[in-house]
C-alpha positions in Angstrom: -17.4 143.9 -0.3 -13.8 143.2 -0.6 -10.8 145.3 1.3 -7.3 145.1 0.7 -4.9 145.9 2.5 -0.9 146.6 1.1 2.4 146.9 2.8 4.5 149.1 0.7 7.4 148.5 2.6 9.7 145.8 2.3 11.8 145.6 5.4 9.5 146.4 8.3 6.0 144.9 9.4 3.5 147.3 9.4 0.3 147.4 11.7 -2.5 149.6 12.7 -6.6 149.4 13.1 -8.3 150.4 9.8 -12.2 151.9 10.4 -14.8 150.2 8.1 -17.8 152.5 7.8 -20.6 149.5 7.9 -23.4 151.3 7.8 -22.6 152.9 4.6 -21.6 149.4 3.6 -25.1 147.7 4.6 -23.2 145.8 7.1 -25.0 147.8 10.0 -22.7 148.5 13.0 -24.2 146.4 15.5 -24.0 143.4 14.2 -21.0 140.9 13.8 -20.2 140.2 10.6 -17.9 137.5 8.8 -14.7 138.2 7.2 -12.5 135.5 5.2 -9.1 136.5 3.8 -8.9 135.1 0.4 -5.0 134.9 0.2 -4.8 132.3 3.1 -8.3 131.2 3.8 -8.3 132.6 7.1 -12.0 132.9 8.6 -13.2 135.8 11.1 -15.9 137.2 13.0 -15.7 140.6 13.4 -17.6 142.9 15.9 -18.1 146.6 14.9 -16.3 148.9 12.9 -12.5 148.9 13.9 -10.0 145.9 12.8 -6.4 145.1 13.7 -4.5 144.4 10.4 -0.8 143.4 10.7 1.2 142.9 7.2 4.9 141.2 7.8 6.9 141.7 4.5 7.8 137.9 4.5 5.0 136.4 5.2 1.9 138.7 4.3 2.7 141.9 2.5 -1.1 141.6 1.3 -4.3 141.4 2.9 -7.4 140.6 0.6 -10.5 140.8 2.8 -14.1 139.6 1.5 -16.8 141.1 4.1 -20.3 139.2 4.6 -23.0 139.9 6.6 -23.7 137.5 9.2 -26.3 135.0 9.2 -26.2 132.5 11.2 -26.5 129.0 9.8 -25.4 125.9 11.1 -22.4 126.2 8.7 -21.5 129.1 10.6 -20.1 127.3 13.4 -16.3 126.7 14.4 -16.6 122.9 13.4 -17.9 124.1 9.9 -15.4 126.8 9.4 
């Protein structure tokens, strides 16, 4: 499952909460579930169905999301990530 996520504008940073629809996704909604942004490596766990995305022009017009479910593994850990 991959989101992206674009800024279309080129002078002002643009945020907002986007709604995933898990259950439709197989993600189910009341579980966490592990996101890593493939543009800067950036690791998350996410709880429910609502995110915060901010996209600054200059640093990060463009958000590329890859959702997993979560399972946890030792891997899964903060030291691992």
């Amino acid at each position: 499952i991959v989101l992206v996520a674009v800024n279309l504008d080129p002078f002002r940073t643009q945020s907002g909460t986007v709604t995933i629809p898990l259950e439709r996704l197989g993600l189910g909604g009341d579980r966490p579930f592990f996101v890593r942004e493939l543009l800067s490596d950036e690791k998350y766990l996410w709880n429910g169905g609502r995110a915060f995305i901010e996209l600054v022009p200059d640093l990060s017009p463009v958000k590329v999301y890859r959702l997993y479910r979560y399972v946890r593994r030792e891997n899964d850990f903060d030291y691992y990530m």
